[in-house]
C-alpha positions as protocol buffer text, in pm:
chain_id: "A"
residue {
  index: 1
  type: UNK
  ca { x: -1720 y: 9207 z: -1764 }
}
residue {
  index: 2
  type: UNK
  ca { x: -1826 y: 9206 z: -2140 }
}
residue {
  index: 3
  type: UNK
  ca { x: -1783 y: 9480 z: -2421 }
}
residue {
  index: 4
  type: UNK
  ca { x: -2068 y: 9550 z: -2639 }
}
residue {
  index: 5
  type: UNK
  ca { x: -2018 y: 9762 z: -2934 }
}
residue {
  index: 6
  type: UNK
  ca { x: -2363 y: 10018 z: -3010 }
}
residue {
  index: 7
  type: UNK
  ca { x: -2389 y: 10176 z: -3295 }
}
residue {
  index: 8
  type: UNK
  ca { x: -1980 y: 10184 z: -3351 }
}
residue {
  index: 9
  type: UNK
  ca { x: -1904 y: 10265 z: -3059 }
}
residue {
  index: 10
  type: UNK
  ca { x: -1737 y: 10045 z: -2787 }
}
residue {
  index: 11
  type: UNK
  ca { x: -1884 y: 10048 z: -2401 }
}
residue {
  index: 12
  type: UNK
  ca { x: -1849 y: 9805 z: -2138 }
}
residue {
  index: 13
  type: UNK
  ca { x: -2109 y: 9601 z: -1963 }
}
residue {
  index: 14
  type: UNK
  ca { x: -2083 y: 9453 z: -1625 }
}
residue {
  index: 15
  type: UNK
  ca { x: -2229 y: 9107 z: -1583 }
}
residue {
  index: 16
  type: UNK
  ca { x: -2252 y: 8920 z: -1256 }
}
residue {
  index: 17
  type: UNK
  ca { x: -2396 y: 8581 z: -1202 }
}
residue {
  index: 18
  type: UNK
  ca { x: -2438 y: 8341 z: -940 }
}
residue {
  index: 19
  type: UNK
  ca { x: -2484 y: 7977 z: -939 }
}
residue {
  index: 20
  type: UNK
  ca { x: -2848 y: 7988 z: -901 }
}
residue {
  index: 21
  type: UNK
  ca { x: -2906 y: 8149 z: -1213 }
}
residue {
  index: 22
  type: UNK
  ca { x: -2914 y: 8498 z: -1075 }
}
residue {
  index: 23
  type: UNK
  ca { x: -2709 y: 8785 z: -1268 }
}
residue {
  index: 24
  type: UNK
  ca { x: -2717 y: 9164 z: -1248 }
}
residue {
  index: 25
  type: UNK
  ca { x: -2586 y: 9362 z: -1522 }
}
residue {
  index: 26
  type: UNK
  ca { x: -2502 y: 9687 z: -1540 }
}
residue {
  index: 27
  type: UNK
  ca { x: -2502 y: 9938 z: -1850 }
}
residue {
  index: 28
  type: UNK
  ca { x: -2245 y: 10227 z: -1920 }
}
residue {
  index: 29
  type: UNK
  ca { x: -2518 y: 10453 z: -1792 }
}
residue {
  index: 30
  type: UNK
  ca { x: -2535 y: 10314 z: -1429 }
}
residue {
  index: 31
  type: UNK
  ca { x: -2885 y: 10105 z: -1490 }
}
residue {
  index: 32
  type: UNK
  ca { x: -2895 y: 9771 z: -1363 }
}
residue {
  index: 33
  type: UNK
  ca { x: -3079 y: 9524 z: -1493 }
}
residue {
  index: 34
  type: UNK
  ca { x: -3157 y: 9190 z: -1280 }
}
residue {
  index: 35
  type: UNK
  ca { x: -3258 y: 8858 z: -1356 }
}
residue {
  index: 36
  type: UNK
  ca { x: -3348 y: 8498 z: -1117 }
}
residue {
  index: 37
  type: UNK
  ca { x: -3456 y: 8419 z: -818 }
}
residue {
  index: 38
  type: UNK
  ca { x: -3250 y: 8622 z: -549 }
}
residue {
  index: 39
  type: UNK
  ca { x: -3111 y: 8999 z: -557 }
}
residue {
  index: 40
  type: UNK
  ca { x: -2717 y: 8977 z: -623 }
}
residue {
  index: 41
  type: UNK
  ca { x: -2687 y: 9375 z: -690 }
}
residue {
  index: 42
  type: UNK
  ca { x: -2647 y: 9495 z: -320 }
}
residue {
  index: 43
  type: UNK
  ca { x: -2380 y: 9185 z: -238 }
}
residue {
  index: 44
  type: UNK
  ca { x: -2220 y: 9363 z: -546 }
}
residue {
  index: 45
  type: UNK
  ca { x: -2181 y: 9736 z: -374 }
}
residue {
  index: 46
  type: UNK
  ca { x: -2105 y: 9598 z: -55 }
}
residue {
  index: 47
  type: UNK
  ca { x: -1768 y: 9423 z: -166 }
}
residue {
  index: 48
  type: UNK
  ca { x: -1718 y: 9757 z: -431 }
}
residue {
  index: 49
  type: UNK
  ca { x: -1724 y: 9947 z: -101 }
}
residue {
  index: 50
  type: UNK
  ca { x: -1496 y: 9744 z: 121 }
}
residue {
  index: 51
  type: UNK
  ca { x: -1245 y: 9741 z: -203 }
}
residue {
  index: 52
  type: UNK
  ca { x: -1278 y: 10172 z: -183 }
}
residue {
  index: 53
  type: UNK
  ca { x: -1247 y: 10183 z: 220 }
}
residue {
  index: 54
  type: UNK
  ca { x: -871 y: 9928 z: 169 }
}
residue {
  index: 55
  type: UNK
  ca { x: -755 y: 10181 z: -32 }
}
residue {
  index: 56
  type: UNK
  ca { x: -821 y: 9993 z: -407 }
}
residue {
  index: 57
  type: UNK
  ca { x: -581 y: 9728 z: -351 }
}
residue {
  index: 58
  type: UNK
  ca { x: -488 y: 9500 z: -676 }
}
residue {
  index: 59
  type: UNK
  ca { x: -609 y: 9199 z: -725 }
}
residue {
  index: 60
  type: UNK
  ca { x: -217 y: 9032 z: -634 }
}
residue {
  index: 61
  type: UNK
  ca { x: -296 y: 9120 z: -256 }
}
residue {
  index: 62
  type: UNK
  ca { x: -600 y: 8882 z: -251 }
}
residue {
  index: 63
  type: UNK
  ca { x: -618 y: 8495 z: -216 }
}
residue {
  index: 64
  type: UNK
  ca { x: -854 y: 8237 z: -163 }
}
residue {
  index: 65
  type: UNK
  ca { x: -777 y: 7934 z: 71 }
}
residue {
  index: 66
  type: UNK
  ca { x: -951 y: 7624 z: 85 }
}
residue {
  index: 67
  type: UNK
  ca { x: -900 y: 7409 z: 410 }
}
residue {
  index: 68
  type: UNK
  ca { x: -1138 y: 7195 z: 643 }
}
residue {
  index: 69
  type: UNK
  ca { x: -1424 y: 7213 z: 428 }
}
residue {
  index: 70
  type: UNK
  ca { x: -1415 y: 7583 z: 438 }
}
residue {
  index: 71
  type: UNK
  ca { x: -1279 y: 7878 z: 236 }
}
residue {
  index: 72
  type: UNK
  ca { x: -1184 y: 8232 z: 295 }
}
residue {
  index: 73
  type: UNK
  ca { x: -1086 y: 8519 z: 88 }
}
residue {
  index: 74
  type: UNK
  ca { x: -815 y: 8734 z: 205 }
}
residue {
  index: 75
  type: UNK
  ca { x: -609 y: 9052 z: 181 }
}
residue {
  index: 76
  type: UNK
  ca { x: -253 y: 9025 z: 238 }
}
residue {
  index: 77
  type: UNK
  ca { x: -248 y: 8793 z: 475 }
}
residue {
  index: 78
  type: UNK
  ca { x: -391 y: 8389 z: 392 }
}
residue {
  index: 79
  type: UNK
  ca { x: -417 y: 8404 z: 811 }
}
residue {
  index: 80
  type: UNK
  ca { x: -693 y: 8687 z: 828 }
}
residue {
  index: 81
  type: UNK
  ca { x: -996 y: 8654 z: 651 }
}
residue {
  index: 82
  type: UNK
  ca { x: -1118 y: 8956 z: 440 }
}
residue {
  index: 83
  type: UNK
  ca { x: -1485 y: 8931 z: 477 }
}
């Protein structure tokens, strides 16, 4: 996330980016504005939703394991994979 300042005034852009050079961005107004070759935007809203439907957790209740040449993220528990 990035603040911009317009004409004074302080608002907060949203930037996402993957490693292929794809971002999204959103503006303080709700537009979204997206750039590369593949549409990040909806992968976006999908984890936004699944954060609403747990109940907003904090970001202390996640992790992220690496193991095996795989990696999870999870919610509470490293044992159960949120995802």
């Amino acid at each position: 996330m990035r603040a911009v300042y317009d004409r004074g005034r302080r608002s907060t852009w949203l930037t996402v980016s993957a490693a292929d050079g794809s971002t999204a961005r959103a503006a303080p107004d709700g537009a979204v504005s997206r750039t590369g070759p593949r549409e990040i935007w909806p992968g976006v809203e999908a984890v936004y939703d699944r954060w609403m439907e747990a109940g907003r957790p904090g970001r202390e209740r996640y992790g992220l394991t690496v193991a095996a040449g795989r990696r999870w993220v999870w919610l509470d528990r490293a044992d159960r994979e949120w995802g």
